[in-house]
Structures are given as structure tokens and as C-alpha cells.
C-alpha positions as CSV (number, residue, x, y, z in Angstrom):
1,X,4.4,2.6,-77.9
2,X,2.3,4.5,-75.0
3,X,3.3,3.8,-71.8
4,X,1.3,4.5,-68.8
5,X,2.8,7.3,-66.7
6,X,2.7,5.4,-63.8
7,X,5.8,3.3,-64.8
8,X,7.4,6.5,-66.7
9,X,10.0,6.8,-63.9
10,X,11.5,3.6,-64.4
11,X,11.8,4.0,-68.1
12,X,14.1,7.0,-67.2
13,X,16.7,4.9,-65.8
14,X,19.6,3.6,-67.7
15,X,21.9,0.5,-67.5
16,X,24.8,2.3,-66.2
17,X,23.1,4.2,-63.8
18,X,21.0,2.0,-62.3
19,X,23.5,1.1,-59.4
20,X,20.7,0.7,-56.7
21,X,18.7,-1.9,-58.7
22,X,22.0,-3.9,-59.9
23,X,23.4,-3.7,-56.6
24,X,20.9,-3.8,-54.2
25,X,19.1,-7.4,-53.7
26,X,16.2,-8.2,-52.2
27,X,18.8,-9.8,-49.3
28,X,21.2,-6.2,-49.4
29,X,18.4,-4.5,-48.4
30,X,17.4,-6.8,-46.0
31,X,20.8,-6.8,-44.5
32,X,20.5,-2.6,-44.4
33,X,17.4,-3.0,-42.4
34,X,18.4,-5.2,-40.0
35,X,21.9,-3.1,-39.6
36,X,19.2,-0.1,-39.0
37,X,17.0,-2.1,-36.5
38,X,20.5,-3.0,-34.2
39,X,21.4,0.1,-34.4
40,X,18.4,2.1,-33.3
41,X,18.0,-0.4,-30.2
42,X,21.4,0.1,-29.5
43,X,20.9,3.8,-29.1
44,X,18.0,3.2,-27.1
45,X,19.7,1.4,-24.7
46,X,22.8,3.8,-24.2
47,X,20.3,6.7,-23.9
48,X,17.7,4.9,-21.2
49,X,20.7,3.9,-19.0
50,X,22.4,7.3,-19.4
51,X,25.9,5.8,-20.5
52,X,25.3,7.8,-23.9
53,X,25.2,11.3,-22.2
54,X,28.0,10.2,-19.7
55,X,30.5,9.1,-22.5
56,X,29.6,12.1,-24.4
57,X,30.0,14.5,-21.7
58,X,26.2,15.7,-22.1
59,X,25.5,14.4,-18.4
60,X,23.1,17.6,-18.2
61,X,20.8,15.8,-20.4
62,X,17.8,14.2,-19.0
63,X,17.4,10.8,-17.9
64,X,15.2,9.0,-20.6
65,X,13.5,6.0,-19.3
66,X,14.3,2.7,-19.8
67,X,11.3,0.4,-21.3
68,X,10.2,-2.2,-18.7
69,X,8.8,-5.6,-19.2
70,X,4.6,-5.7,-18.4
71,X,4.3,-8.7,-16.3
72,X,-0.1,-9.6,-16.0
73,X,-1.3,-7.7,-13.0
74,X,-3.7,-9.3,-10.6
75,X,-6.7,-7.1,-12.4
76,X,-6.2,-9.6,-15.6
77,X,-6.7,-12.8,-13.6
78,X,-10.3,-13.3,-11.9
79,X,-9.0,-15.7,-10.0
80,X,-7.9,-12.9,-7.5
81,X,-11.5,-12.3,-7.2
82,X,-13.4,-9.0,-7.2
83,X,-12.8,-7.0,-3.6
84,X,-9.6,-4.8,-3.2
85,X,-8.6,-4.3,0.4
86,X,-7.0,-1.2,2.1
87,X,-4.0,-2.3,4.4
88,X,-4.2,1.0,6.9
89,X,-1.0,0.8,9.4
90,X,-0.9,3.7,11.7
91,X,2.7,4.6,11.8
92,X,5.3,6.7,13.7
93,X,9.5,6.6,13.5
94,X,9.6,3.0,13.2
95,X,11.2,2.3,10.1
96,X,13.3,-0.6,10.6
97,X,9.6,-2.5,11.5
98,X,8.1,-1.1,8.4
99,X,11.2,-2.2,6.1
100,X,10.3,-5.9,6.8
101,X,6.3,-5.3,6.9
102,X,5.4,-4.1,3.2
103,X,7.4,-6.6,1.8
104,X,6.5,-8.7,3.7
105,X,2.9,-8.4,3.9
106,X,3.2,-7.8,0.0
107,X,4.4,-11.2,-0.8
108,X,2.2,-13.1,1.9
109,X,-0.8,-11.2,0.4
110,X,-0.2,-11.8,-3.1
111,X,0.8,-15.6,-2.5
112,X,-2.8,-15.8,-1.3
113,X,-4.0,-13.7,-4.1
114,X,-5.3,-10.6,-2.3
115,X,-6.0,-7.6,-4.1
116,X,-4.8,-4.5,-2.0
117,X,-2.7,-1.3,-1.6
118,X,-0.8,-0.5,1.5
119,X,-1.2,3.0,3.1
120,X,1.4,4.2,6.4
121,X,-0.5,7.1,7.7
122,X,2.6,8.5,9.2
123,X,1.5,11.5,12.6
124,X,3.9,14.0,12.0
125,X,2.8,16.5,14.5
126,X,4.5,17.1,18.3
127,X,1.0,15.6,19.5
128,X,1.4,12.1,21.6
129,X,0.4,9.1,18.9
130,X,-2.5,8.1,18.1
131,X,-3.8,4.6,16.2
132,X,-7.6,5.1,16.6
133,X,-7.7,8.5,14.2
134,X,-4.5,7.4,12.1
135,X,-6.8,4.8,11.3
136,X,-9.6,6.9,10.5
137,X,-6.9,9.2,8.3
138,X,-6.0,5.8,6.3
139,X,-10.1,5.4,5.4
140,X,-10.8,8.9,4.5
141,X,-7.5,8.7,2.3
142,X,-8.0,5.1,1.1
143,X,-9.6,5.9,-2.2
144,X,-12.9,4.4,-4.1
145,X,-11.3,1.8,-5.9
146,X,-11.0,-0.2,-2.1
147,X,-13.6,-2.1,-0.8
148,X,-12.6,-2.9,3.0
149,X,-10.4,-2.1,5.0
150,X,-7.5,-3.7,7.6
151,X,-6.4,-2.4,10.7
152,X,-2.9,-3.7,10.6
153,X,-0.2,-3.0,13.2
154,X,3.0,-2.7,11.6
155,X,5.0,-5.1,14.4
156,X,2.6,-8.0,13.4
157,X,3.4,-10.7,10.7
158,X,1.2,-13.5,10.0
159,X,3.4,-16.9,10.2
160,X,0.8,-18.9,8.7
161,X,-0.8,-19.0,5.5
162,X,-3.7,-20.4,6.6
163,X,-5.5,-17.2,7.8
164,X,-8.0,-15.2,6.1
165,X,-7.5,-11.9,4.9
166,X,-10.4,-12.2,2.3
167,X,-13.5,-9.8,2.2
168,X,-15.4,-10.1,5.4
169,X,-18.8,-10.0,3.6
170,X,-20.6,-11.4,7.2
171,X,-19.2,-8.9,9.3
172,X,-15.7,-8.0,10.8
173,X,-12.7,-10.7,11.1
174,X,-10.7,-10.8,13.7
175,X,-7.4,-12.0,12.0
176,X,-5.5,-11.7,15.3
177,X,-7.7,-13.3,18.1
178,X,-6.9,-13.7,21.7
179,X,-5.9,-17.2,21.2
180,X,-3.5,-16.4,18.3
181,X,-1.9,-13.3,19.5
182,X,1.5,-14.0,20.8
183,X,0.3,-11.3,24.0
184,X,-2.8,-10.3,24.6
185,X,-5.5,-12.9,24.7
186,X,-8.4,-11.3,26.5
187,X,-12.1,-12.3,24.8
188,X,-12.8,-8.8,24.2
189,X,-9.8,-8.2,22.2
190,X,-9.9,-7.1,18.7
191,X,-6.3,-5.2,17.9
192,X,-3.6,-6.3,15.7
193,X,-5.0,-6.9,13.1
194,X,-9.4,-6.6,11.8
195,X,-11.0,-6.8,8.7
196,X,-14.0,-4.8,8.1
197,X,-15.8,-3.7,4.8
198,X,-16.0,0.0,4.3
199,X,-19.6,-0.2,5.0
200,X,-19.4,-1.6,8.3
201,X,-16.9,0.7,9.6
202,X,-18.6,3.5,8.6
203,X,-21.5,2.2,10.5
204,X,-19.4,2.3,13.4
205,X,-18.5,6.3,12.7
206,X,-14.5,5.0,12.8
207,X,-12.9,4.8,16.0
208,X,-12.5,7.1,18.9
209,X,-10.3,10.1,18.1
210,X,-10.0,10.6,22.3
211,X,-7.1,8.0,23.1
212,X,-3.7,9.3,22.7
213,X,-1.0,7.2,23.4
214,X,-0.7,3.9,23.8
215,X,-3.9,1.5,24.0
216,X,-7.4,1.3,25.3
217,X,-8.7,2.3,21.5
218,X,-9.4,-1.0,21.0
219,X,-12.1,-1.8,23.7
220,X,-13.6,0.8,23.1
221,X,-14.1,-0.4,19.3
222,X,-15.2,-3.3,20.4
223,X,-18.5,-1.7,22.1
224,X,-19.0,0.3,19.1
225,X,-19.4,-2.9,17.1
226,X,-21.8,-4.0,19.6
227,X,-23.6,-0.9,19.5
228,X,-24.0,-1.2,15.9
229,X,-25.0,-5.1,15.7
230,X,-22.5,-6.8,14.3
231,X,-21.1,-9.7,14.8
232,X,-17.5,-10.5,15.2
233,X,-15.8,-13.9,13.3
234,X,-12.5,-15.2,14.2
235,X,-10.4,-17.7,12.8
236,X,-11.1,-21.5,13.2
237,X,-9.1,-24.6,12.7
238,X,-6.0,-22.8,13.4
239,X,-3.5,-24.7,14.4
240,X,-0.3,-23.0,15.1
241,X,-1.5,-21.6,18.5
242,X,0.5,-18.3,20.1
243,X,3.2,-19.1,17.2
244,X,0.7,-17.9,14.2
245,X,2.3,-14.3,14.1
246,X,5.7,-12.9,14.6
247,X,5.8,-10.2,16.8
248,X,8.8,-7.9,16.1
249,X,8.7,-5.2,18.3
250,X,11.4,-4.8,20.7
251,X,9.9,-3.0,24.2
252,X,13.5,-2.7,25.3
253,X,14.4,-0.5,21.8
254,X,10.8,1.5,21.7
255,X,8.7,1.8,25.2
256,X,4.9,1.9,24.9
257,X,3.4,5.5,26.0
258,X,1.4,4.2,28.4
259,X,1.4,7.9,30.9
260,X,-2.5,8.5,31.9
261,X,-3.2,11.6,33.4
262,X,-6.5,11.6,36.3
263,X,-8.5,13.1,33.4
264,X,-7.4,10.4,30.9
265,X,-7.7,7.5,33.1
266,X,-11.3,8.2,34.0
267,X,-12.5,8.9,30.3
268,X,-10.5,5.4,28.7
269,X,-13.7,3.1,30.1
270,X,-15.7,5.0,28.3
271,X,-17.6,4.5,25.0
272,X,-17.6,7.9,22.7
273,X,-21.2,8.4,21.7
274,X,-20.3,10.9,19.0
275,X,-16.8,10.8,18.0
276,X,-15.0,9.1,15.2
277,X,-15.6,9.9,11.6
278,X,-17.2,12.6,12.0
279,X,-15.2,14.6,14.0
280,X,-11.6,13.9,13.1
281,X,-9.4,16.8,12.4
282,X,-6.5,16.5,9.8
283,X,-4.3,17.8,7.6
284,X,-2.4,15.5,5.0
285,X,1.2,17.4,4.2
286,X,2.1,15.1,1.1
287,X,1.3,11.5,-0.3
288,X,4.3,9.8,-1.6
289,X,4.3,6.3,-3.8
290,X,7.3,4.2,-2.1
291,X,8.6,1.1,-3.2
292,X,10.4,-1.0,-0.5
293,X,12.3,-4.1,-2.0
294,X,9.8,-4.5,-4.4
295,X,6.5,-3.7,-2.8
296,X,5.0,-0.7,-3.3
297,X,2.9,1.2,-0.7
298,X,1.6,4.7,-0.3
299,X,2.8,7.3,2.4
300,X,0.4,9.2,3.7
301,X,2.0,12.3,5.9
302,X,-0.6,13.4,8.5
303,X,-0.7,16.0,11.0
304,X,-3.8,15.6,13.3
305,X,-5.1,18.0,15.4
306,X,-5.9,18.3,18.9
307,X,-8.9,19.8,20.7
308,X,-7.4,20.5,24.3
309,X,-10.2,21.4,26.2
310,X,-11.5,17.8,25.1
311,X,-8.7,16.0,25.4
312,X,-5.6,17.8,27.4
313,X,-3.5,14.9,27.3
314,X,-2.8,14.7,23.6
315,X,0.3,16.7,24.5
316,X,1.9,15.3,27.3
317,X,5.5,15.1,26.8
């Protein structure tokens, strides 16, 4: 009889050899594999947490990575809309602030379903602080894949969820307006916290790199939005009054630097034809990716410079 010689092999195998095919069922086998299968996510699991190498006494070994759930990011669900926003918070040695703003803000944007990334332009030169070009930093840094901007101080959390932090497409929002802002309620106020697309504040050349220390950077915004025709929106049919934000900085804890020298107090009234954008001087030391409880936000380290025979009183002590 001719046999083809694909099936030769198992002609070759005799009754009392043929332990595997006696022995082994199709449910013996399944059995095996399943043993195999437990086995190898077993070992995954000791090696990822690093219990393996510790019981073993290879701790020099590196640290594998545990495998982490995906959860559907707010790029899967067009419901979050198309704009990404850039939360830009100036920042200096005020940490215990910023440990309850990212999270914070985190949770209270993605509850409203806001796409953005948070960036702390940390100033970590000797130079006196100042918002208007940490600001500007935060836009040059901010990337392409952002769409506007928010100029967000990091002592200011929104109380109600009622307020708009969407993309400004008419022109720049005034999230914190005089009437809302637990202190300052003058009608030509726009700190705290504004919203303007990239566009627009690039029409503006940025803010005024000329005020260090504390305040005045904002008026002087405000006449560069003027200057450039656009019109400012606020929020309407808010309710809540003085008691829409949460205002945790303590004055008693961190003083405002409010010192003006002669120089300085004559040049804060005035508008800065030419500055912003395009003459701010920087140098970015590092960019770190922090997490804080859960949110995630990029560190921007920044040392700006100072031009003192335009400005003097950057370094006053």
C-alpha cells in the first residue's frame, strides 16, 4: 500500500511508544496550556512590581513596567469638541497654591469637557517676578497642537461651574470680571483669569515685558486690546456674585512686591508701543512632565533676562 509521505511520520509510531497520543487528551493539553498561560502572567506580575528581583536578591535589575489599563482619552469623544486650550500660570515658590490648582483646575476642566494642558512657567532667575513675560514664555512654549490660550493665576479657582472656559472664537473672555472677582472690580480690569485664541494674542504682540513685580501688566493689556480692535466678552447670567472664585492666597504668608522706584512709577501708565512678543528674552533650563494627584501638567523652568538700561528696576531686592 503507498502511503503519502505526508502522513509517513505517524506510521512510524508504535503502540507502546505512543505515550503522548494515549496520554495526552484534547482536555490534558488544554489543562497544560492554561497551567502555561497562569504561569507566564504570574511572572509578569512579580517582575513589573519588582517583588521577583527583591525576593531573589537581583534588586540591581531594572524596574520592568507594569502594563496599565487604557481608559478613552478625550481625543476619542467629539463631544469634547475640536479646540485644545493652553492653561499658562506664571509661577514663582508657591507650591502649596499649585498643589491644589492642577488638580483642581484638572478635574473642573474635564467635568466641563475642556481639552487642554497645563504649563507653570516657573522664573528662576534672581530677577524681581514677572507675570506679563512669564506669560509670553508659556505661548512661545505652548506647542502647535493648542489653539488658545488662558492667562490663569494660580491663587484663583473657579467655584462655579457655570463659567466658560470654551474657545473664545469672538474675541477675548474675561472669565474673571470685576463683578466676579472676589477683589478687584474696576471696569478696566482684565487679570485673573482671560481667554484669548492664539491669534488674537499674537495680534496684541503678547504683553509688556517692562513690569516687574507686582501689577499694573494688566492695564496696560487692556489698551493693547483696544489698540488692536477687539472686543472684550464677560460672563453673563452669573449668579454667585463675589463668591464665584476662591481666592487662596494668604497676603499675611506671601506679601505682593509692590516697591516702585521714580523711574518705574512714571513708566507703569504707559502703553509699550513695541514690546511684547517680539522682544522677550529667555532661556528655558529644562521642561519636566509632573503629575500632581492625578493631573498631569508641564513645568516649564525659565530664566528671563533683563535689559537694565530699559528697565533698572527688574532687580531691586
Amino acid at each position: 500500500m503507498m502511503y503519502s509521505s505526508r502522513r509517513k511520520p505517524v506510521l512510524y509510531f508504535k503502540d507502546d511508544r505512543s505515550f503522548l497520543l494515549r496520554k495526552c487528551t484534547v482536555w490534558k493539553l488544554f489543562g497544560l496550556c492554561m497551567l502555561f498561560v497562569l504561569g507566564s502572567l504570574l511572572w509578569v506580575q512579580l517582575t513589573c512590581s519588582g517583588d521577583m528581583s527583591q525576593t531573589a536578591g537581583y534588586s540591581h535589575l531594572p524596574h520592568q513596567p507594569c502594563p496599565v489599563e487604557r481608559h478613552s482619552s478625550s481625543a476619542d469623544d467629539p463631544s469634547w469638541g475640536p479646540h485644545k486650550m493652553a492653561l499658562i500660570v506664571p509661577f514663582r515658590e508657591r507650591f502649596e497654591e499649585l498643589l491644589i490648582f492642577v488638580p483642581y483646575m484638572h478635574a473642573f476642566l474635564n467635568k466641563k469637557k475642556i481639552r487642554h494642558k497645563i504649563f507653570i512657567v516657573n522664573q528662576l532667575d534672581h530677577f524681581r517676578f514677572n507675570r506679563a513675560s512669564l506669560i509670553n514664555v508659556g505661548f512661545m512654549e505652548s506647542g502647535n497642537d493648542t489653539d488658545y490660550i488662558a492667562m490663569h493665576d494660580v491663587d484663583l479657582l473657579p467655584q462655579n461651574e457655570d463659567l466658560d472656559y470654551g474657545f473664545p472664537k469672538e474675541g477675548p473672555f474675561h472669565v474673571a470680571s470685576p463683578e466676579l472677582h472676589p477683589l478687584y472690580h474696576y471696569k478696566t480690569y482684565v487679570g485673573g483669569i482671560l481667554l484669548l485664541t492664539k491669534k488674537h494674542y499674537q495680534l496684541c504682540n503678547g504683553m509688556s515685558n517692562r513690569f516687574w513685580g507686582w501689577g499694573r501688566e494688566d492695564d496696560e493689556f487692556f489698551r493693547r486690546l483696544k489698540t488692536a480692535d477687539l472686543k472684550l466678552f464677560r460672563p453673563k447670567s452669573i449668579t454667585t456674585g463675589t463668591k464665584t472664585f476662591r481666592h487662596i492666597h494668604d497676603p499675611a504668608w506671601r506679601k505682593r512686591d509692590q516697591k516702585r522706584i521714580a523711574a518705574q512709577k512714571q513708566e507703569q501708565f504707559k502703553v509699550d508701543p513695541e514690546g511684547g512678543l517680539t522682544n522677550l528674552r529667555y532661556k528655558v533650563e529644562s521642561r519636566q512632565e509632573v503629575t500632581i494627584s492625578g493631573a498631569p501638567c508641564t513645568v516649564i523652568n525659565t530664566f528671563l533676562e533683563c535689559d537694565l538700561s530699559l528697565t533698572p528696576w527688574c532687580q531691586i531686592s
